[in-house]
Structure formats: C-alpha cells, structure tokens
C-alpha positions, -999 to +999 in steps of 0.1 A: +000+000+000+027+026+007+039+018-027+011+033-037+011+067-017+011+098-034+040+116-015+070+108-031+087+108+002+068+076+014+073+060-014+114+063-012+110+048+020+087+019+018+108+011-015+148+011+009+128-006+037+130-038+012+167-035+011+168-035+041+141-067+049+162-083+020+198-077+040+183-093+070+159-121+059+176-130+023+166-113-005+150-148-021+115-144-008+113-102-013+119-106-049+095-130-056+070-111-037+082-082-062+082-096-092+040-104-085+041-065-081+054-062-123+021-080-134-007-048-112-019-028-134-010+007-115+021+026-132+032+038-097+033+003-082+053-013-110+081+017-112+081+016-073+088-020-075+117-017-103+136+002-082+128-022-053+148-048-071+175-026-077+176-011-043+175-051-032+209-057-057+226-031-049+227-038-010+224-078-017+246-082-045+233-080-077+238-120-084+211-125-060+185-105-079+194-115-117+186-151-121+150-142-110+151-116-135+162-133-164+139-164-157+110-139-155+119-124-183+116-150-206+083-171-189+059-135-191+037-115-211+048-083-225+039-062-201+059-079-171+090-083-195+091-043-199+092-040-161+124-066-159+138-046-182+131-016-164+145-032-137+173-041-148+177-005-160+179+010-125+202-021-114+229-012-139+227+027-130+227+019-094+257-012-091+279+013-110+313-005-119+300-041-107+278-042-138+312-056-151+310-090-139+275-094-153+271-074-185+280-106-207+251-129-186+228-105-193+239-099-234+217-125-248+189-110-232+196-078-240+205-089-282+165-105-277+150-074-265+173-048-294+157-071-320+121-078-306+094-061-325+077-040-294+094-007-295+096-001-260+114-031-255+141-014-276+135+016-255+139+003-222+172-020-238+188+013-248+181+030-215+203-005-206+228-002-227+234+036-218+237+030-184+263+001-188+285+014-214+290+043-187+299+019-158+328+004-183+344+030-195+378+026-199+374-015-189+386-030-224+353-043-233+350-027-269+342-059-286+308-059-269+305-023-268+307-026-305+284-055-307+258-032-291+263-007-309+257-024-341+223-036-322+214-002-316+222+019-350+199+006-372+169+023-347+181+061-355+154+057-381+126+053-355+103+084-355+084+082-318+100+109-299+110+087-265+126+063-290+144+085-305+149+102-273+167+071-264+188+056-293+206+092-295+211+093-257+227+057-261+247+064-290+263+094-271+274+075-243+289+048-266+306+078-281+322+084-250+329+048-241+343+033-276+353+070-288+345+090-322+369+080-343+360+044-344+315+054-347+320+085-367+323+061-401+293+042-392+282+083-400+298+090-431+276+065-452+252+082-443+260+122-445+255+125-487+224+098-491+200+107-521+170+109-499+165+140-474+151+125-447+184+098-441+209+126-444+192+144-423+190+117-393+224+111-399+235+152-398+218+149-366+243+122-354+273+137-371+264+174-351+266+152-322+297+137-328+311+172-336+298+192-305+312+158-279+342+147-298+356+178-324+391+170-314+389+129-322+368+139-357+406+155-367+417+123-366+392+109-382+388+128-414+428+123-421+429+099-449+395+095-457+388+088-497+351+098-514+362+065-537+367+041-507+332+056-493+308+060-522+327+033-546+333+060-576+349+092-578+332+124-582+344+157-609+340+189-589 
C-alpha cells in the first residue's frame, strides 16, 4: 500500500525498507513477492517495484537478484518483461562499476530485446545499454560495446519521440565509451544519401559527434577517400 502513496517521500522509504528486509531475511523471498508486483496494473506500483529490485541488488549483491530476472523475463507477457527490463535499468545505474561481472550474462537478453518487435522493448534495452557502457568506461570491453552498438544503430530511423529520445542518448554515451573515431564512419555512409530525410538523421548524429568529440573527428577525417566511401569518384 505505501507503494502506492502519493508523497513521493513515502514511497522512497517503503521502497529502501525492502533492502533493508532483503539484507536481514535474504533477498530470495522479497523478490519473488516483487516480481507479483510487475504483473498490477498501477504505473506507480510497478516503477516503485523496479527500483525495489534494484535497491535489493545493490545492498544484496546484484547476483542474487538477476537469475529471478532473467527467468521472468523469458516465462511473461509483455507487459511484465518491460518492467524486468526496467529493472534491470535502475540495477545497472545503481551497481555502477559491478555491472562488469555481469554485462556478458545478461547480453543474450539484451540482443532479444534490441531485435524484438515492441518498441519499448528497444527503448527500455537502450536505456540499458546507456547506463552500462557508462559503468565500463575505460574496462577494455570494446568488442561488446561494438556488438551493441551495431544492435542499436539501425533504430536512429525510429520516429516516436521517446525512442528516438533514447537511441541518441545511447549512441552518445557509446561515443564516449568506444570514442568517435571508431563510430564516426558508421556516419559517413550516411551524410550525402539521395533521400532527405536519411541525411538528415544522420547530420543529426554527425552534429553530435562534432559538439562531444571535435578533437577525435581530426583524426578521423585524415585519410578519408570519397572512392573508398561511395565506390566512384566524383568531378568537382
């Protein structure tokens, strides 16, 4: 019920008072007690309960929390697979660094969600991704950042404004994690298309590139061929 509340105040509480039931009892039973929370139909008492888990991982360990996340993940509807996700959301941004040991358990699940057809699974997976590519910065873990990456790109082309919202807010922290000079080609293909509405997405990535990282893009441009890029060479 106090999940519920309209103060915002009680709700903070009522939602540490589980880490700290979960630190003295185990957190076993208060996250399977949770989980029945993701499947209400009240918004307030399915966010309130996502950063329950997370509050639970963060004082428990996050191993404790993420097999029951995963196996929920995959036995539910819809509706309760966007509040694991959620979940795991404010687990990643609040373990910080730890997210190391557990970013490739949790890939698989993340490579489902970036390719599922509901867009706010790809939402909530970029909201993910954002939050751990921040946590491993400058961990040697390019290959996956990469791999994510490459999950991610193709959805610049999404027009709902909290999508969009999203995939940008990812690809800027990947531009800070893997750095510009290796994303800013994934760009270039895309900067001269024939139709108007591609180039312009893609100026929009490129100005982002240019306003984070204007001193890697230097590096970048040196050597760079219109042949190699477009295949044929152009008379100016």
């Amino acid at each position: 019920n106090h999940l519920n509340q309209q103060k915002k105040s009680v709700r903070r509480s009522a939602i540490n008072t589980f880490g700290l039931i979960a630190n003295v009892i185990g957190p076993q039973d208060v996250v399977l007690s949770l989980l029945s929370n993701l499947k209400v139909q009240d918004r307030h008492i399915r966010i309130c309960t996502t950063i329950a888990i997370a509050v639970i991982a963060e004082v428990c360990s996050p191993f404790t929390v993420l097999p029951f996340l995963m196996h929920e993940y995959h036995l539910t509807d819809t509706n309760t697979q966007n509040g694991v996700l959620k979940s795991f959301s404010f687990l990643f941004e609040c373990i910080g660094e730890v997210s190391e040991n557990y970013i490739y358990a949790i890939t698989p699940l993340l490579e489902s969600a970036m390719i599922s057809s509901d867009i706010i699974h790809r939402q909530i997976s970029c909201n993910i991704i954002q939050h751990i590519s921040i946590n491993i910065d400058n961990l040697n873990h390019f290959d996956l950042l990469i791999h994510f990456f490459n999950l991610i790109w193709p959805n610049i082309f999404e027009s709902t404004p909290h999508m969009r919202r999203s995939t940008f807010n990812v690809i800027d922290s990947l531009r800070i994690s893997i750095g510009a000079t290796s994303l800013i080609y994934y760009i270039f293909l895309g900067l001269f298309h024939a139709s108007k509405k591609v180039r312009d997405i893609y100026w929009v990535a490129y100005n982002l590139f240019y306003v984070g990282s204007q001193a890697s893009l230097v590096i970048s441009n040196q050597g760079i061929s219109i042949e190699k890029i477009f295949g044929r060479s152009f008379v100016l």
